[in-house]
N, C-alpha and C positions, 0 to 999 in steps of 0.2 A: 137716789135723787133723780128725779123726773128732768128732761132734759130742758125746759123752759125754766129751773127754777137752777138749774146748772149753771145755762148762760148768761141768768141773772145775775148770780153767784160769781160767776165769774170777770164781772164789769166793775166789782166793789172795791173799793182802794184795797191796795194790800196795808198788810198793819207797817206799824211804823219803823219794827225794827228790824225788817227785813233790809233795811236804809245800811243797816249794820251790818249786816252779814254780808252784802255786794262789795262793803265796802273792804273788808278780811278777804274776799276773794281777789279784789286788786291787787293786793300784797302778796298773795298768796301765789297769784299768776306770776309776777314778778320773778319768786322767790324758786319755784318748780321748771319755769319757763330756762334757766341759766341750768338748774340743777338734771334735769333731767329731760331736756329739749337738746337743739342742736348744737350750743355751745358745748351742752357736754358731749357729744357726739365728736365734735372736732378737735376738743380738749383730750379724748383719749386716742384718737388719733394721733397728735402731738405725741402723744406717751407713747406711742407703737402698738397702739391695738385692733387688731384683724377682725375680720367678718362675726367671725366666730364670738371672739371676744366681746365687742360691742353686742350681740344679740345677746350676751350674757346678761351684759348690763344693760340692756331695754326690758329684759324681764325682770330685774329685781322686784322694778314697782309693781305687777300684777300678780309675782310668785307670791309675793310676801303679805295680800290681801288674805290669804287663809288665816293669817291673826285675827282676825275680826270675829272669826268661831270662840276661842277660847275669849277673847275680849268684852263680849256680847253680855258675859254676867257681869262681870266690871264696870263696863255702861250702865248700867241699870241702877246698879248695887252703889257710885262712884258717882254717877253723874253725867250727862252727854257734854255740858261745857267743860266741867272740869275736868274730862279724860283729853279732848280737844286740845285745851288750853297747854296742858301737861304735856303733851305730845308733840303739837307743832315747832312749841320752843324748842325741845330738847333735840329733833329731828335738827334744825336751822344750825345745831353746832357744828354738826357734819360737813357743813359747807367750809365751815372757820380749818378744819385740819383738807379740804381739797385747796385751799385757797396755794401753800406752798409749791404744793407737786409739780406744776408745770417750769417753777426756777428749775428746778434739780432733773430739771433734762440735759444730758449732757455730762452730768456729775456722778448720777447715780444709775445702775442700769436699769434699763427699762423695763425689764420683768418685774422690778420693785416696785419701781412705780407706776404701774397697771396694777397689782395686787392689792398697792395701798389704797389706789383709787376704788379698786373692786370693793375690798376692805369696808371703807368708809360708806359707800352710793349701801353697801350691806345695813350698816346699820342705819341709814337713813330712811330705806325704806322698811326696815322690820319694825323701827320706830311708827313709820307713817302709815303703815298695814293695821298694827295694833290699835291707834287713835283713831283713825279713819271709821272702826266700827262704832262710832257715835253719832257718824254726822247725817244720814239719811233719817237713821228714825228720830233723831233730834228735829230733823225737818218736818220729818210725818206728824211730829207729836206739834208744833207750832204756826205750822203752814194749813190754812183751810184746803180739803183738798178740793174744792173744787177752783181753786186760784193756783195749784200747785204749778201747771203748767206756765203761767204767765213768770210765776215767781223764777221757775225752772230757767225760762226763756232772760230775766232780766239777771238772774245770775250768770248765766253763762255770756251774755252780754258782755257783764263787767268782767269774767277771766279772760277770755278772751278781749278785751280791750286792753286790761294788764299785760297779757304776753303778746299784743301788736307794739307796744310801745315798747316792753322790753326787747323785743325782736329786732324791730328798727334800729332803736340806741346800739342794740349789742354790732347789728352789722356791719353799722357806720362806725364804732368803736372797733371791729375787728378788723377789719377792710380786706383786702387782698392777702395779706400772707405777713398775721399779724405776730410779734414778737410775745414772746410768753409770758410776761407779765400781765398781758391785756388779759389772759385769761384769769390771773390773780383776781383782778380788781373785779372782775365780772363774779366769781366768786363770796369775795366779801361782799359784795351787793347783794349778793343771795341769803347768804346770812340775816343780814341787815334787816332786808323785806321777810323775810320769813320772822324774823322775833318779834318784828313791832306787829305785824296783822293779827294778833291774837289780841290786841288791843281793842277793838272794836267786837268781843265778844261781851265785853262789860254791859250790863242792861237789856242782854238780849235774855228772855224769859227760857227758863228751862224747867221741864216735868219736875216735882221730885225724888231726888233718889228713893229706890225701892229699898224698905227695911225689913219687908216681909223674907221667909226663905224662900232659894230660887226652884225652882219647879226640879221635881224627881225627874231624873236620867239630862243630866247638862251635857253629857259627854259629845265630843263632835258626829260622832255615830249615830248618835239618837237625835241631835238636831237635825242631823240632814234624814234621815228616816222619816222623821216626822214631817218636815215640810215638804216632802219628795210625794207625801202620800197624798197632799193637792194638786187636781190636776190641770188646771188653771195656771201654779205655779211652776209646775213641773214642767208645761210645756213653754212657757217664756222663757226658763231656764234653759233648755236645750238651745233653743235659738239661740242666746247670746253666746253660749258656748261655742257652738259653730261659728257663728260671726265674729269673735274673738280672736278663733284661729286664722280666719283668714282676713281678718285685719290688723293682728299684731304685726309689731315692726314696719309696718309698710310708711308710717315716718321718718323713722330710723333710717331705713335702708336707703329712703329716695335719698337721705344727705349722706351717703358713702356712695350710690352712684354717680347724683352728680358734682361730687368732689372728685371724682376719682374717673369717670369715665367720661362726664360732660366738662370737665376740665375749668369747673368755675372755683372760683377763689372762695376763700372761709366769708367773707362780708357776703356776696351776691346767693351763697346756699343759705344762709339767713334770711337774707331777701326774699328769695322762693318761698321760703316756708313760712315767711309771714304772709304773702299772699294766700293759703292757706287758714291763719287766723282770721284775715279782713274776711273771707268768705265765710267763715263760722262766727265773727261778729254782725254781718249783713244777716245771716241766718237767725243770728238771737235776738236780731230787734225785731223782728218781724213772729218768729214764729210759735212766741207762748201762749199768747191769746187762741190762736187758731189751734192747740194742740186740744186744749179746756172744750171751743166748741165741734171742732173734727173727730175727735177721737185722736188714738196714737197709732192703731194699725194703719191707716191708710199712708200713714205719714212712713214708716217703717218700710214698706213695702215700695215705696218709688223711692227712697233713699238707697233701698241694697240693690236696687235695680240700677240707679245712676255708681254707684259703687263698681258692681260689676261692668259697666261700660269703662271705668276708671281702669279698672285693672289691664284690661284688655287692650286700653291704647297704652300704659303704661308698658306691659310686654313683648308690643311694635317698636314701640320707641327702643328698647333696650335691646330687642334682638337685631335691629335694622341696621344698616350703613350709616345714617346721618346723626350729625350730634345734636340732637337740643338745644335750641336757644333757650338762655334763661328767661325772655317773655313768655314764650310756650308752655315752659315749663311752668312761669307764676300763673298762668292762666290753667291749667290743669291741677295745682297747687290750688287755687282761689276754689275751685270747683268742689273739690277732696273736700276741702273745709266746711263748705255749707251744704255737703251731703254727712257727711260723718257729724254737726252739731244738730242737724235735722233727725237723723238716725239717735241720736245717741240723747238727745233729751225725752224723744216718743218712748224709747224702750225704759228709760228711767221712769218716765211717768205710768206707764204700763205695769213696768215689776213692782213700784209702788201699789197699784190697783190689786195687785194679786198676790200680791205677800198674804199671808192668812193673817187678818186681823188680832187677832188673840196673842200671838208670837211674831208678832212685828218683827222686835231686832233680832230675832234669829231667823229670822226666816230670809230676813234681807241679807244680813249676811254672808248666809248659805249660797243665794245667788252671786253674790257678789265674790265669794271666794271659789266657786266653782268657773263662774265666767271668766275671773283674773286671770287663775293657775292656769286653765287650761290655754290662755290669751300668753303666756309668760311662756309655758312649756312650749309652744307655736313661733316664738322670738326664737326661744334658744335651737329646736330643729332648722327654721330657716337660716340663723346666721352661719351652721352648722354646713349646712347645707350650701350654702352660697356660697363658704370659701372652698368649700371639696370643690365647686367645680371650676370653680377661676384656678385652682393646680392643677387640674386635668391635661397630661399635654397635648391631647384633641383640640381642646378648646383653646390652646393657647391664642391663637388666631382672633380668635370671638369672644373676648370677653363682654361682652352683655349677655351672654347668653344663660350665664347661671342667675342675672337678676331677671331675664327675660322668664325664669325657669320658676322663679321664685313667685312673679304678679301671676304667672296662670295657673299655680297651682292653689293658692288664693284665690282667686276668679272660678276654681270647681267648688271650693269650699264653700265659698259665698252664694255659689247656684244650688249647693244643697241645702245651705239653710232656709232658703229661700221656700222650698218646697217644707219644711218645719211650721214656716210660717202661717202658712195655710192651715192649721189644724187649730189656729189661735182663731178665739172668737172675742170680739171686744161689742160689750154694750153699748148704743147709745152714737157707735163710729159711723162714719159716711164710705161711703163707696170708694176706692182710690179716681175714679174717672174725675168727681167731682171734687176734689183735691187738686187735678191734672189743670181742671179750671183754676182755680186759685192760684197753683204757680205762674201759668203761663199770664194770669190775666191780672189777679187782684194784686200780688204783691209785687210787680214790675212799676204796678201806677203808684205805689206806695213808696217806692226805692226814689222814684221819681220825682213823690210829693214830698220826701227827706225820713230817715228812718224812723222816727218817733213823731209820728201822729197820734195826737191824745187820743183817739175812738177810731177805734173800727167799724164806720156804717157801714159797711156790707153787709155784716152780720147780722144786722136788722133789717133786710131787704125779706 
């Protein structure tokens, strides 16, 4: 596609029932946002779970994305809504058996219930690993691509506007040092929103199931073989790999440091990290159009660049004398957010571009459970890793030093991928310099003129 008839392409209403899919994502933020955001972070805290522990359970969701390999003929074979639909419910029960656990503190010992919890977030994400491989090339197969990025951009709009609202609610619901039932209720809400958001997959157009047989050699060996042998995809892939590692957990963890070292209350850590959302909502009104006419590298490349400055003060902050305000904080929070929906919509719309067309949903897959595992196994070394040294009796003295220990070793990871980067070549992309304009210029007058401006004239200058 010639880049005049891209940016044409890219100005045409999207179709109608992408109205539907935004709308499954509200519910959906809702429902994930409680289940595996900071309430659940502070809920297993409640239960007595250590560094270690919690990074166990921040990787379940990216360990257990390698379902998606064997899944991949089942999508096909099955249906992309109907594996979806199947999935997401049965996932949202999960919630219905964490909703008890936090009474029976006090009752029951706490190893039990850390295990039960482990337990359950287990099947919720093995659940939501397996289903989850329908949902990109469901997109690939119903989203023009040359609208994808806009699409990209108003979806994640809407989750993130889902989990600012539930953030907020939950904070103000949790406040300072709140009694255990509060996290009941936040629970069944999750439930709740996660059962009904499959609702709005009604009417949404889906490929039909494949009845033909599925292609010689399905095994998980031979699909990543196969799509390994693009090199195109190959090199996307590695990037996210690396960049996974070194930004796994670094959510998780900022809400165990500052619960724990910046001495703020269970409501105002919610606070923070919805500062965090408003900045990756600010980001998604603004940046899908621009993705369709920029390209995605350029957009990638000053995102891991604003990353790595993130880390970097992040690791002052924790190794230094002074505590943190939590303004500080939501303003470095706000930041994290519309660098990481900036980074993380480009690379989607990217891996989309370079998946090999012929074997779409395996190849997406492939990515996507290579990037996970490896993003999962990088939770569980850091959390690993963070409580060895807060027992250190060196360090007794300095505890920020092991999350100080944690942002810089991330911040090398994220400056090698960086140099990965560079071997990527994207058609049709701008320069980052003239991006640099964009941020600094076009989209401050736009925040200015209110987030959703029907047209972007710039783009026709």
């Amino acid at each position: 596609m010639t880049p005049s008839v891209q940016a044409s392409s890219s100005f045409a209403p999207l179709p109608a029932f992408t109205r539907r899919l935004v709308g499954f994502q509200v519910l959906n933020a809702v429902n994930f946002t409680i289940a595996l955001g900071s309430p659940m972070v502070l809920a297993a805290k409640l239960l007595g779970a250590g560094e270690a522990a919690i990074g166990l359970l921040l990787a379940l969701t990216p360990l257990f994305v390698f379902l998606q390999i064997p899944s991949a003929r089942l999508a096909e074979s099955w249906g992309y809504r109907r594996l979806m639909m199947a999935g997401w419910r049965t996932r949202s029960y999960m919630m219905l058996g964490m909703a008890p656990l936090p009474l029976l503190v006090g009752h029951v010992p706490s190893g039990w219930l850390l295990a039960a919890m482990i337990a359950l977030l287990l099947g919720f994400n093995v659940i939501r690993g397996f289903a989850s491989g329908a949902w990109y090339p469901w997109l690939a197969h119903i989203v023009p691509e040359a609208q994808r990025g806009r699409y990209l951009g108003r979806e994640n709009f809407a989750v993130n506007a889902g989990t600012l609202v539930a953030q907020v609610v939950c904070g103000w619901f949790l406040g300072s040092d709140p009694p255990a039932w509060h996290y009941t209720v936040l629970f069944v809400v999750s439930f709740a929103a996660g059962w009904c958001s499959v609702w709005f997959f009604e009417r949404v157009p889906c490929p039909p199931p494949r009845t033909g047989p599925a292609p010689a050699g399905d095994g998980a060996a031979a699909m990543v073989r196969r799509a390994w042998r693009d090199a195109p995809f190959r090199r996307i892939t590695r990037y996210t790999m690396l960049q996974g590692v070194a930004m796994s957990g670094v959510g998780g963890f900022l809400v165990v440091f500052l619960r724990d070292l910046g001495r703020m209350g269970a409501g105002t850590v919610v606070y923070v990290m919805a500062a965090s959302t408003l900045g990756s909502l600010v980001t998604a009104a603004l940046i899908g159009r621009s993705l369709d006419l920029f390209g995605s590298r350029p957009v990638i490349r000053l995102a891991g660049l604003g990353q790595i400055a993130l880390l970097a003060f992040w690791a002052v902050v924790a190794a230094g004398p002074v505590r943190i305000t939590a303004s500080a904080a939501a303003a470095a929070a706000f930041i994290l957010g519309m660098l990481g929906t900036a980074h993380g919509l480009a690379v989607t719309r990217l891996t989309l571009a370079f998946c090999p067309r012929d074997d779409l949903t395996r190849s997406m897959a492939v990515n996507q459970v290579l990037t996970c595992v490896t993003a999962g196994l990088g939770a569980v070394l850091w959390g690993a890793m963070i409580e060895w040294m807060r027992g250190l009796p060196a360090l007794a003295g300095s505890p920020g030093v092991a999350f100080a220990a944690f942002f810089a070793t991330g911040l090398v990871v994220m400056a090698a991928s960086q140099n990965v980067l560079g071997g990527i070549h994207e058609p049709h992309s701008v320069a980052a310099g003239r991006l640099i304009v964009r941020v600094l210029w076009h989209w401050p007058l736009r925040v200015l003129g209110g987030l959703w401006l029907g047209e972007d004239r710039s783009a026709h200058r």
